[in-house]
C-alpha positions as a printed NumPy array, in Angstrom:
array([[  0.   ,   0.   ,   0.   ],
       [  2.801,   2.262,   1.194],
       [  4.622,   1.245,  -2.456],
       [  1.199,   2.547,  -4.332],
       [ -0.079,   5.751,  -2.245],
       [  4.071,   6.897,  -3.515],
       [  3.247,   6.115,  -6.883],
       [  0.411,   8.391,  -6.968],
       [  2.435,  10.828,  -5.302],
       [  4.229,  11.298,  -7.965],
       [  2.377,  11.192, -11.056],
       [  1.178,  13.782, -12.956],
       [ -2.687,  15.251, -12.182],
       [ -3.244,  15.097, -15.807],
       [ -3.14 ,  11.02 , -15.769],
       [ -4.555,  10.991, -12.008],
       [ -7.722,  13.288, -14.319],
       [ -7.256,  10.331, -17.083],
       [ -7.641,   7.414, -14.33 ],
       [-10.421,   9.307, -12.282],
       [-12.37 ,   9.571, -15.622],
       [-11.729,   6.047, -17.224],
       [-12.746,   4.224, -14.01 ],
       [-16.019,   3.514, -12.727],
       [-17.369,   5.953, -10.036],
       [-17.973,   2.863,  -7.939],
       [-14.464,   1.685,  -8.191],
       [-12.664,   5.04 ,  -7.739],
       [-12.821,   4.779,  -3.679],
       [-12.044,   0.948,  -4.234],
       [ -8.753,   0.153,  -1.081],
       [ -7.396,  -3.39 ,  -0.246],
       [ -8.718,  -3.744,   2.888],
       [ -7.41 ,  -6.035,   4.556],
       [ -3.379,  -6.804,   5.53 ],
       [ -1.764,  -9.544,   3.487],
       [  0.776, -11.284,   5.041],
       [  3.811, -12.553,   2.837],
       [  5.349, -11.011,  -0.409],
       [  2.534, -11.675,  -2.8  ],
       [  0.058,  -8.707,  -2.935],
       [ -1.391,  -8.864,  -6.3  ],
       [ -1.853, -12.381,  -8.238],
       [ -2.744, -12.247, -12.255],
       [ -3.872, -15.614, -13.779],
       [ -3.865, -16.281, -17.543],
       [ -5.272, -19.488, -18.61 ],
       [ -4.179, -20.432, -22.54 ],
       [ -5.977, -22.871, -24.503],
       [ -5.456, -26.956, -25.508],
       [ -1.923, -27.756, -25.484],
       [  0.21 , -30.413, -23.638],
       [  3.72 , -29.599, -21.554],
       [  5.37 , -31.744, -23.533],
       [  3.884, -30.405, -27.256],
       [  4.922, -26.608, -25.746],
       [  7.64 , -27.008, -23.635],
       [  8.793, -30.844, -23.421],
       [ 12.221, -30.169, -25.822],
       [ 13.464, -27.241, -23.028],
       [ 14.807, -30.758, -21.414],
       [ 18.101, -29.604, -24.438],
       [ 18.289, -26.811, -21.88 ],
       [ 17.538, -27.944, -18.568],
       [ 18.158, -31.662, -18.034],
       [ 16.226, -31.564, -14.625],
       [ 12.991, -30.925, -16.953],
       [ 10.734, -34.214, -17.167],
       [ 10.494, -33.282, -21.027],
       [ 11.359, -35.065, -24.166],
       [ 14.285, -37.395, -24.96 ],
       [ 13.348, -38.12 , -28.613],
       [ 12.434, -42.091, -27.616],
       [  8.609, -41.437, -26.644],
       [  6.596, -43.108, -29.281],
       [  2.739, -44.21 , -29.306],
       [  1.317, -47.385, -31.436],
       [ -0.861, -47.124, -34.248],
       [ -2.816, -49.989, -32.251],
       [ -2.873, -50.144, -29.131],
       [ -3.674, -53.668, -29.21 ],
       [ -1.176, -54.749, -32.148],
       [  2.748, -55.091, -30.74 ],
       [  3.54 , -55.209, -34.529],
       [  1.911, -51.899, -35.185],
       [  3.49 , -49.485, -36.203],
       [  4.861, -46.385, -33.771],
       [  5.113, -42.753, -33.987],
       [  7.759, -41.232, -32.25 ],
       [  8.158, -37.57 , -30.946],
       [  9.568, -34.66 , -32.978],
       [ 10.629, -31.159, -33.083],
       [  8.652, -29.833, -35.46 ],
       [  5.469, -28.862, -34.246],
       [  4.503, -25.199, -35.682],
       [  0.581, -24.741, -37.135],
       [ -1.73 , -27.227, -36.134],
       [ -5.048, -27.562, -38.642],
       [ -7.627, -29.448, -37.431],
       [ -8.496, -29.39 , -33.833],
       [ -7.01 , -32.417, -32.489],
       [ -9.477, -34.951, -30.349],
       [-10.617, -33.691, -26.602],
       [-13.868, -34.663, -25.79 ],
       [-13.929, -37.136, -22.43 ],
       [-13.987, -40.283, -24.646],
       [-10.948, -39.401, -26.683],
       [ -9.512, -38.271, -24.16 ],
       [ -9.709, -41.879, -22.449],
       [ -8.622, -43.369, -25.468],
       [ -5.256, -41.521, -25.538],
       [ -4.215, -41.859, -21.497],
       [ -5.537, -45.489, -21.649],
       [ -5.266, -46.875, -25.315],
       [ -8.85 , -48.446, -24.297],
       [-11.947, -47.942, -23.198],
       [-10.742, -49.76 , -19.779],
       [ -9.308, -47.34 , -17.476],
       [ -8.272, -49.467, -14.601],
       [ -4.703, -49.291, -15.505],
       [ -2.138, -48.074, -12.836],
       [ -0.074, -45.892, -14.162],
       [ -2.038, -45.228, -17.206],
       [ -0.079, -45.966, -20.027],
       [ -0.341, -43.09 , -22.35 ],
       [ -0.529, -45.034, -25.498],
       [ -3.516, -44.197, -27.403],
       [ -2.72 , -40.38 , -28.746],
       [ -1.947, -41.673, -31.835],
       [ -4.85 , -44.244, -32.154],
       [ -7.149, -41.827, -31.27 ],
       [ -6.343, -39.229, -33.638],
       [ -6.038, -41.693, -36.642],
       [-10.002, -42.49 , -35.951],
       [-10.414, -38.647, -36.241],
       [-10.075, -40.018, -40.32 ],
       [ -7.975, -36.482, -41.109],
       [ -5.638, -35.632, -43.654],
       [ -2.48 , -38.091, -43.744],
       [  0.131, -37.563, -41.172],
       [ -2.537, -36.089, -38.452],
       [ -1.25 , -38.517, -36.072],
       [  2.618, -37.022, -36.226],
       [  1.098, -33.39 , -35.336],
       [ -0.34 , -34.556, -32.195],
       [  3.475, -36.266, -30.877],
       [  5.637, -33.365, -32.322],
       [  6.48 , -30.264, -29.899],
       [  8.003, -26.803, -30.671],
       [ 11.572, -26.252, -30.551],
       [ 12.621, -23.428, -27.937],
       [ 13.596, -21.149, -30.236],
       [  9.783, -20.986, -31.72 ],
       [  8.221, -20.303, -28.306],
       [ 11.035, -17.85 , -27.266],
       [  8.659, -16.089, -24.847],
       [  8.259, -19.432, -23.206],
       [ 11.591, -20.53 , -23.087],
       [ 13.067, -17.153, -21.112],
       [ 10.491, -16.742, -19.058],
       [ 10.946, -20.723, -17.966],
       [ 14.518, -20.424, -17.98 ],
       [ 14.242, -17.342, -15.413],
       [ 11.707, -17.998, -13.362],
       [  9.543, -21.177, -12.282],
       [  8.351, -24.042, -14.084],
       [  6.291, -26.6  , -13.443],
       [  6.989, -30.383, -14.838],
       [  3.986, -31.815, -13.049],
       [  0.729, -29.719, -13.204],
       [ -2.106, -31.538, -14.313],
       [ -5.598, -30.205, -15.958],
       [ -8.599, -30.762, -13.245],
       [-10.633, -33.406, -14.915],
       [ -9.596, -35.536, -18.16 ],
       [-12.421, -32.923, -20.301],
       [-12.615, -30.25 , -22.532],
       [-12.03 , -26.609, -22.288],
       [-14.891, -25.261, -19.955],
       [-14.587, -27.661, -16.975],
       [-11.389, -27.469, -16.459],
       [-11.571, -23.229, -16.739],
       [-14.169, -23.163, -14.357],
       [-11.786, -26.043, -11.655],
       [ -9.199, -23.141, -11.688],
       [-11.752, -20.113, -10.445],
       [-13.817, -22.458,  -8.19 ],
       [-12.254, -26.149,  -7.634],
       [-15.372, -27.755,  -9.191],
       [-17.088, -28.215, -12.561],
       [-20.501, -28.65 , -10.87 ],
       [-20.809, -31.866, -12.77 ],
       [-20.054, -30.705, -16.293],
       [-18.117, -33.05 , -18.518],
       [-17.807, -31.131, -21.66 ],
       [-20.787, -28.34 , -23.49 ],
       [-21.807, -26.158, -20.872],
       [-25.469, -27.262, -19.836],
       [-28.385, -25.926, -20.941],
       [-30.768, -25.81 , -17.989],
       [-27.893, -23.413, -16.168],
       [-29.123, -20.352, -17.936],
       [-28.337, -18.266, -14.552],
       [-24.708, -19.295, -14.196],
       [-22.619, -22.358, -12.981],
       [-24.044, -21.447,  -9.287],
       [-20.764, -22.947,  -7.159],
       [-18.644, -20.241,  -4.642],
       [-15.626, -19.19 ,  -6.659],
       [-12.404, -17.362,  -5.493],
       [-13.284, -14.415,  -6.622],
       [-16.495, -14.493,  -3.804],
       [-14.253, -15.71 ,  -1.137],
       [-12.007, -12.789,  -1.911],
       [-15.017, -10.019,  -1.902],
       [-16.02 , -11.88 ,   1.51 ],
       [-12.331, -11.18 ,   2.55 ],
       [-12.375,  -7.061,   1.77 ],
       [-10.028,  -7.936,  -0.909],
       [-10.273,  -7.128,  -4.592],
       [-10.159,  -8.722,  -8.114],
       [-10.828,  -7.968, -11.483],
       [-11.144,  -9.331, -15.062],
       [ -9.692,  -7.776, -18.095],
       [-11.309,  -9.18 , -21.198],
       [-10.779,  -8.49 , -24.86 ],
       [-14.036, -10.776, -26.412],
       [-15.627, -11.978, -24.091],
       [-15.019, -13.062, -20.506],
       [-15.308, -16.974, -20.038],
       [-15.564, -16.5  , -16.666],
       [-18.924, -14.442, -16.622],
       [-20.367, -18.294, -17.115],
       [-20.126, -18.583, -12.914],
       [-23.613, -16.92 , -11.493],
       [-22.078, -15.534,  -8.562],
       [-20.103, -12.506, -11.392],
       [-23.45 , -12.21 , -13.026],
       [-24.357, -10.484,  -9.832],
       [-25.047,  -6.254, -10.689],
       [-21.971,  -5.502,  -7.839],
       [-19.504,  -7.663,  -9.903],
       [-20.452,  -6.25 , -13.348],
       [-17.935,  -3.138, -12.785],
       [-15.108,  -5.278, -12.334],
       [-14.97 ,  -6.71 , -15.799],
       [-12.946,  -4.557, -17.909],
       [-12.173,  -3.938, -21.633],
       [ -8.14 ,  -4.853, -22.146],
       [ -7.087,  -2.68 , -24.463],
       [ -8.328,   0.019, -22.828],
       [ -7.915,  -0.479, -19.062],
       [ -4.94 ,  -3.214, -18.041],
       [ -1.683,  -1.317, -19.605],
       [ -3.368,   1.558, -17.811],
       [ -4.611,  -0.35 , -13.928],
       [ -0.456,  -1.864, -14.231],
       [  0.784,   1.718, -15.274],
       [ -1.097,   3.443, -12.073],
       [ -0.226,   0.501,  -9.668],
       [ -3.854,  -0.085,  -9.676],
       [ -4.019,  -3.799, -10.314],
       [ -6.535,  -5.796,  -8.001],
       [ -5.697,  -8.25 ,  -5.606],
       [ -6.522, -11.229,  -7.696],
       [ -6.865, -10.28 , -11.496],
       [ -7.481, -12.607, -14.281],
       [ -6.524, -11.933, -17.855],
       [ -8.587, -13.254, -20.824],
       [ -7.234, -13.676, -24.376],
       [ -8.911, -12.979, -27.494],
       [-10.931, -16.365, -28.509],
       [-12.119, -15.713, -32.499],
       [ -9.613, -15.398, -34.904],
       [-10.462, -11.93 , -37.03 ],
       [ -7.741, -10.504, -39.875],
       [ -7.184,  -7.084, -37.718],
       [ -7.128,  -8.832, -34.622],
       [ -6.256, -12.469, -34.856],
       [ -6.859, -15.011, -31.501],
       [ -3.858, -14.969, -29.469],
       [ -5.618, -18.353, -27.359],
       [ -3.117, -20.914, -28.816],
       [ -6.145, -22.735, -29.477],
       [ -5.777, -25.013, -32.837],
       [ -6.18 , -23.79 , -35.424],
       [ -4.921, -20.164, -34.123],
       [ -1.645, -19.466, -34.354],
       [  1.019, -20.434, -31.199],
       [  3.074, -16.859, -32.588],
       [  0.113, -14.454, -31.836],
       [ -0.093, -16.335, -27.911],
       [  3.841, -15.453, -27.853],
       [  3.037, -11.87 , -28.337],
       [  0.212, -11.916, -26.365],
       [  2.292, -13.501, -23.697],
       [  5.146, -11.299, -24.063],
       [  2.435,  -7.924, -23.571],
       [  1.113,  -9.203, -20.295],
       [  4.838,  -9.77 , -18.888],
       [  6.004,  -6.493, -19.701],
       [  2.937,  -4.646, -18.819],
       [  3.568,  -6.678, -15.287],
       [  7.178,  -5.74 , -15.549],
       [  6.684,  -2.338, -15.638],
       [  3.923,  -1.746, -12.692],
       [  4.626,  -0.321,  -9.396],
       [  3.363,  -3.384,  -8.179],
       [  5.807,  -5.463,  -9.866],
       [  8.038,  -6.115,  -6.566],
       [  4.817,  -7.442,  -4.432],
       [  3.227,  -9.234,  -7.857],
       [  2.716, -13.142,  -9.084],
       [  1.791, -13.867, -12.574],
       [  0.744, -17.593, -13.353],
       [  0.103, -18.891, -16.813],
       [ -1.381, -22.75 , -17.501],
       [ -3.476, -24.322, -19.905],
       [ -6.728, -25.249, -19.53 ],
       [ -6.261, -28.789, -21.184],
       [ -4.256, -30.765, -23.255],
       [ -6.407, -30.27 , -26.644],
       [ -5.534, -33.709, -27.383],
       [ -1.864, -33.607, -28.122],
       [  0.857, -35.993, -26.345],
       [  2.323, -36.329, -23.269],
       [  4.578, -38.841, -21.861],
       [  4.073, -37.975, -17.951],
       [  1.208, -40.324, -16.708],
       [ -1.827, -38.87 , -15.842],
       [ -2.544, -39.334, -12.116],
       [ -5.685, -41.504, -11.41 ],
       [ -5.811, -43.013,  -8.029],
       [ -7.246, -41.019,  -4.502],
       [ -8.128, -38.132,  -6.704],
       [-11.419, -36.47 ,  -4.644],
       [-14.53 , -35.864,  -6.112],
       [-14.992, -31.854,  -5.417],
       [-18.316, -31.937,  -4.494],
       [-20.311, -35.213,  -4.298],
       [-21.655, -34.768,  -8.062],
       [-21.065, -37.429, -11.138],
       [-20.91 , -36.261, -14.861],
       [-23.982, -37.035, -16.822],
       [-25.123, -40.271, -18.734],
       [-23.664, -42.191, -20.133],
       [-20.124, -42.08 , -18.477],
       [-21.377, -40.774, -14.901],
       [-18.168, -39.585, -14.504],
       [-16.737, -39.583, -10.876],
       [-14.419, -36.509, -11.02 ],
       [-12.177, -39.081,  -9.432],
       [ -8.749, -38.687, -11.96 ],
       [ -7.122, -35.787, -13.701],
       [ -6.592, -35.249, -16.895],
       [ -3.065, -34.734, -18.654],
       [ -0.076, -32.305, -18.019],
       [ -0.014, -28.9  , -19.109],
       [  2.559, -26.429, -19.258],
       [  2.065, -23.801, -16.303],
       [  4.543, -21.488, -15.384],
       [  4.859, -18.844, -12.327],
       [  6.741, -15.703, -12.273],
       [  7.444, -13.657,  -9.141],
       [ 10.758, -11.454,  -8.147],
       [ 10.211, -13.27 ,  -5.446],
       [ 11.04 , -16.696,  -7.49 ],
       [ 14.569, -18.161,  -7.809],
       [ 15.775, -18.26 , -11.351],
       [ 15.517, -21.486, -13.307],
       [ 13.229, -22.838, -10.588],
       [ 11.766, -26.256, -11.863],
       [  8.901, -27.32 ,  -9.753],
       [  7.906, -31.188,  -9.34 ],
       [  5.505, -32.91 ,  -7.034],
       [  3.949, -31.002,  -4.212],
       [  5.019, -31.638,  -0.585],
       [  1.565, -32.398,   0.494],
       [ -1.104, -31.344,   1.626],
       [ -1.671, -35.339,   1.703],
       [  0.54 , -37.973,   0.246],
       [ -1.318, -38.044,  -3.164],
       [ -1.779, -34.32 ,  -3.768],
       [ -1.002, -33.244,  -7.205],
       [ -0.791, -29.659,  -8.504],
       [ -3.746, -29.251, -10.833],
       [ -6.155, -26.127, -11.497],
       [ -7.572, -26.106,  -8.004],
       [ -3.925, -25.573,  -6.889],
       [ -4.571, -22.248,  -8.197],
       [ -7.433, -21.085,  -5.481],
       [ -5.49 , -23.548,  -2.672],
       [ -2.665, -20.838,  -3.162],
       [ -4.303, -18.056,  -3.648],
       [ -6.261, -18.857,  -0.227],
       [ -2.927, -19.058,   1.531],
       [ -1.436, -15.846,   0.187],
       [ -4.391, -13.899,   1.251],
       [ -5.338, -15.697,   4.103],
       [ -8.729, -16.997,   3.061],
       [-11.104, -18.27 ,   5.434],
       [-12.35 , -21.918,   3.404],
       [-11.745, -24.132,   1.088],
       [-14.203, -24.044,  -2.046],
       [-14.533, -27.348,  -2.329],
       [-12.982, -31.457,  -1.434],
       [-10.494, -30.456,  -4.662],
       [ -8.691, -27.509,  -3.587],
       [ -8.489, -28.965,  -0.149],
       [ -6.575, -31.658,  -1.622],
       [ -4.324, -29.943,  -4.096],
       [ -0.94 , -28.906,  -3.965],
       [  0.382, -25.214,  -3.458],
       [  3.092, -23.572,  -4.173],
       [  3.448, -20.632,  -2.113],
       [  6.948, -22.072,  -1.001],
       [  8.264, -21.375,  -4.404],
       [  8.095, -17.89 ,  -3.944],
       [  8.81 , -17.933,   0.031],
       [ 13.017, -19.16 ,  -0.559],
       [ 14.23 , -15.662,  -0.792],
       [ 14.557, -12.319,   1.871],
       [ 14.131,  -9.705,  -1.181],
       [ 12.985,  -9.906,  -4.634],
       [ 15.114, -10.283,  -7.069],
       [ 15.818,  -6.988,  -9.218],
       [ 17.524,  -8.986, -12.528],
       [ 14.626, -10.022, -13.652],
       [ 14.312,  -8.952, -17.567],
       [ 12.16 ,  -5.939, -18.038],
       [ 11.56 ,  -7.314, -22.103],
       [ 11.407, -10.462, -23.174],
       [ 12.531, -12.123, -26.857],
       [ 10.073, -11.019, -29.824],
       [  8.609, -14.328, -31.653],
       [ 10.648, -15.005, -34.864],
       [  8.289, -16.233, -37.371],
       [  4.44 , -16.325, -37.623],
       [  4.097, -19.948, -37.935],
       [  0.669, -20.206, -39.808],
       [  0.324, -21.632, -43.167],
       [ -2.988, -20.53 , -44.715],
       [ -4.904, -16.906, -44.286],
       [ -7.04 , -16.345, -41.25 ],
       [-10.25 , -17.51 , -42.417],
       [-13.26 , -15.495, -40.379],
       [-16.094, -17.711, -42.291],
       [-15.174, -21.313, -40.622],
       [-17.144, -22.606, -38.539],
       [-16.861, -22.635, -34.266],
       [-14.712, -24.753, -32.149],
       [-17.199, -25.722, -29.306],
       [-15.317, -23.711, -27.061],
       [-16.308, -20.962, -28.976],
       [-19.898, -22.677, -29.589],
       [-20.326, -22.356, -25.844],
       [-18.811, -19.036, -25.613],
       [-21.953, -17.768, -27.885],
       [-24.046, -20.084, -25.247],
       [-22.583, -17.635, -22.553],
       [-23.205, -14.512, -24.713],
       [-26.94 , -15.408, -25.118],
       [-27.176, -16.031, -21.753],
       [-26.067, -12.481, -20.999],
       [-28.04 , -10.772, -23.46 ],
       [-31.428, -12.97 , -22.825],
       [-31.078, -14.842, -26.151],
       [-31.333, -17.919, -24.443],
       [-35.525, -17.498, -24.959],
       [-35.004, -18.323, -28.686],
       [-35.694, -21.807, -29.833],
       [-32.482, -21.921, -31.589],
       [-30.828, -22.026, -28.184],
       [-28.269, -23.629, -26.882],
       [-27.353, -24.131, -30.404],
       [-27.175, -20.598, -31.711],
       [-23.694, -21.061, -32.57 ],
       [-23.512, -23.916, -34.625],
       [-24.949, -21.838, -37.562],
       [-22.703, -18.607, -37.106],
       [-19.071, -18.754, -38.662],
       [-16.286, -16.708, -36.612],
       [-16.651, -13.479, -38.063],
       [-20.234, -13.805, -36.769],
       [-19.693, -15.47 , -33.594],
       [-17.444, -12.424, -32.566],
       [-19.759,  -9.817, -32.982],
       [-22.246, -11.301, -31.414],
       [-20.777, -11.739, -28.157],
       [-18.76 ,  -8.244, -27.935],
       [-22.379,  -6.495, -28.474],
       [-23.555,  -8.859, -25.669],
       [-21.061,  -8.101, -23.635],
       [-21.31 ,  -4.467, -24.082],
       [-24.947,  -4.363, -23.248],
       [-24.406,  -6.667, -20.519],
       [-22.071,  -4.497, -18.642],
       [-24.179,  -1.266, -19.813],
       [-27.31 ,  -2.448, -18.46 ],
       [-25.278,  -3.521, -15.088],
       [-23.53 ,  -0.016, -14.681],
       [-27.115,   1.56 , -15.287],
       [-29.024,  -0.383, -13.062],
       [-26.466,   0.132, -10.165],
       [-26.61 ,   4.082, -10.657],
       [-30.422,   3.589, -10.413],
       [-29.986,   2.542,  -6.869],
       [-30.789,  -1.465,  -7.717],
       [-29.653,  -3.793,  -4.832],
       [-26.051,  -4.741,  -5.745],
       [-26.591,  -8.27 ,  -4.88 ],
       [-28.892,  -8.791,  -7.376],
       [-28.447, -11.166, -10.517],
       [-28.226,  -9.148, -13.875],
       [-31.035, -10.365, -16.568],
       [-31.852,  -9.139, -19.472],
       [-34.448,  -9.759, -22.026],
       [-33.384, -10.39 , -25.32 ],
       [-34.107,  -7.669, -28.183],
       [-36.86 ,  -9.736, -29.471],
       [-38.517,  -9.494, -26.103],
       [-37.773,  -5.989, -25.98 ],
       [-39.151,  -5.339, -29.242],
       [-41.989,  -7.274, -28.736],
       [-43.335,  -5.831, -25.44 ],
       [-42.901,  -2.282, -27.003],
       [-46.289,  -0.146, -26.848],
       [-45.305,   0.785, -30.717],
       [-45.39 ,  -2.672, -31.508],
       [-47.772,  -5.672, -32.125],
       [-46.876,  -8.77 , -30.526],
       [-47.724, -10.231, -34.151],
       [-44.307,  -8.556, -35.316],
       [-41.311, -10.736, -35.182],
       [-37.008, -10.093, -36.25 ],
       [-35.655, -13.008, -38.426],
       [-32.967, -15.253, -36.36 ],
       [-30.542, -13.823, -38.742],
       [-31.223,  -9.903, -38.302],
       [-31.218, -10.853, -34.452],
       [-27.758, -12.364, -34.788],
       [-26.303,  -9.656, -36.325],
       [-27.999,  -6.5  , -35.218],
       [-26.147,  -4.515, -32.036],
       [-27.91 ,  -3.547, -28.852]])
């Protein structure tokens, strides 16, 4: 606090006039309440999309031989089932990756168990290629899901691993898809989902997540979005006193790191449709790894430069594999079940294994350089460090009351990586290497069709904007291409957050859940109009609020 009231001190009243006028009235008088114990003040979380550790950062082994990466031996069958089959091994030459590789819960099984049985112990990790020649892609689609990039194509990677701390056993949540395991790192649990978000949850996954534990606490957190913030898809940020925290990147997080006016807890948010003038930066397949360098590489130096640098921890992971190899066995025995709830039919999954590594890295002054982090030392002899690690530390830095759920409970932390040293360190590299080479192959095509993460991402946006009355939904996305897609959820978005800033000036009660009615409601209801009247799907896609 002392570090930021300075700050202020000594900037210029024209940019205290610029903050004062760019920030919400009803965050102007926002303080950090309460006294944090420890060198950690402010935590920033980015979570990238569907890629393994060892398909992103297994070959760093070539630098660092204490790295559980890549040798050049690991190899998977072309039948699991045939010891004459033939085997792919590993390679170096991963760059743009066209299709999406397999990463729904049953192909997922298929490559950690090479079966359908899953009673194996350790699994064996066989059936990556298998699975992805069923996928019945163009030839050689099974060598693109066992090669990995070379250092010197992820440069922003490699430094920041290389000075700072990585982690060679960090494991995705659940062995699912995208939105599960993103909702595991906010709030230890995927309230049962398995894969599409469900339906009937119109309102909002309704589980406590960190960021309500941190309110409870005095403390403060924030998102910065630049399409569309996954995370509005918990109910509890849906809520008209939570609205004010989301913010637009471009326009507020160079500015919040500039003033020292990070949050406590912030979460950054990448761009998830891939447009010409602004092309995803996700690293989902098929956007290109280069543009999540960059994006990377911004966030870092943004960080770098803050006043609240010195008291600061930035953590990047992955939300899931997206189907691509790794040789480190996923860990599947006294794994907890979060919260007492099973998947749906017909796999009534237990929650009761995690799914495979991912690449996660954590960068403090605080943190020794070339730090490589393995097992955790407890809480209990089988805790791993998975997503909910993320709110088991982030309740020990600030001193949280309770655990969210069974999961977090369980899972390892890490706050000892950061606790090793009296001072932070003041080496730490203030830019970081500039991504050689864009490394796609073809134009960015804004007509494809949507990923279903960015199906359910539309799912969310209808949800926000009361679309969700239209018969089309959930499925409103599986007719829009990207180009589409995008525009419809930054306009709901926008009126969204509108609507929530208006309603809290006209004196609403904060507490309560922002819903709106969809422009075909509105349109309807009007005095002007007949309820006869109707808007086409496709001019209700398209038009802005």
């Amino acid at each position: 606090m002392m570090e930021k009231r300075l700050a202020m001190k000594t900037t210029p009243w024209c940019s205290v006039f610029l903050v004062l006028l760019l920030l919400s009235p009803l965050e102007v008088h926002a303080k950090k309440h309460r006294d944090i114990k420890g060198p950690i003040k402010t935590v920033v979380v980015v979570v990238m999309e569907n890629r393994s550790f060892d398909h992103m950062l297994g070959w760093l082994k070539k630098l660092n031989p204490e790295i559980d990466g890549l040798t050049g031996t690991e190899s998977n069958p072309t039948n699991t089932t045939d010891p004459n089959a033939r085997r792919v091994f590993v390679s170096d030459n991963a760059e743009f990756v066209d299709p999406d590789p397999g990463h729904s819960f049953q192909a997922i099984r298929e490559q950690i168990f090479g079966q359908n049985d899953t009673s194996a112990v350790p699994p064996p990790m066989n059936g990556f290629v298998q699975q992805a020649l069923t996928m019945e892609y163009e030839k050689g689609f099974e060598e693109r899901v066992m090669s990995g990039f070379r250092p010197e194509v992820v440069p922003v990677y490699t430094a920041l691993a290389m000075e700072f701390a990585l982690f060679d056993k960090w494991f995705a949540a659940a062995p699912t898809s995208t939105q599960p395991n993103r909702l595991y790192v906010h709030s230890a649990t995927s309230y049962g989902a398995m894969s599409n978000v469900r339906a009937d949850l119109v309102h909002g996954f309704p589980q406590k997540p960190i960021f309500s534990s941190l309110s409870d606490a005095g403390l403060s957190w924030g998102v910065y979005y630049q399409n569309i913030p996954a995370t509005l898809f918990f109910q509890d940020l849906r809520k008209l006193k939570n609205v004010v925290k989301f913010k637009d990147y471009s326009m507020f997080f160079k500015l919040h790191a500039k003033m020292g006016l990070l949050p406590n807890y912030a979460v950054v948010e990448q761009r998830y449709f891939d447009l010409n003038l602004f092309p995803a930066n996700d690293d989902h397949p098929s956007h290109d790894v280069a543009e999540g360098q960059k994006f990377i590489k911004e966030v870092y130096e943004t960080l770098r430069a803050s006043p609240q640098w010195k008291d600061m921890l930035l953590l990047i992971t992955y939300d899931e594999h997206g189907g691509f190899y790794d040789h480190v066995p996923t860990p599947v025995t006294n794994v907890p079940n979060p919260d007492g709830l099973t998947g749906p039919s017909p796999y009534y999954f237990a929650f009761d294994r995690l799914g495979v590594r991912v690449p996660t890295i954590a960068i403090s002054p605080w943190i020794n350089k070339g730090t490589v982090v393995h097992e955790p030392n407890g809480p209990t002899p089988d805790s791993q460090y998975e997503h909910s690690s993320v709110a088991a530390t982030v309740k020990k830095i600030f001193g949280l009351d309770n655990f969210l759920t069974r999961r977090d409970k369980w899972a390892g932390t890490f706050e000892e990586v950061f606790s090793q040293r009296t001072e932070p360190r003041d080496d730490c590299p203030t830019e970081l290497p500039v991504p050689p080479w864009s490394l796609r192959h073809v134009p960015v095509n804004e007509n494809r069709p949507l990923t279903e993460f960015q199906q359910e991402l539309v799912q969310l946006a209808s949800q926000l904007n009361g679309d969700h009355v239209l018969e089309d939904y959930p499925n409103l996305g599986k007719r829009m291409n990207v180009k589409q897609a995008n525009d419809y959820v930054t306009d709901a978005v926008a009126r969204f957050i509108r609507e929530g800033e208006k309603q809290l000036k006209a004196g609403i009660n904060e507490s309560t859940i922002l819903q709106l009615k969809s422009v075909r409601q509105v349109f309807e209801e009007s005095p002007s109009t007949g309820r006869s009247e109707r808007f086409s799907r496709s001019s209700l896609l398209h038009q802005s609020s």
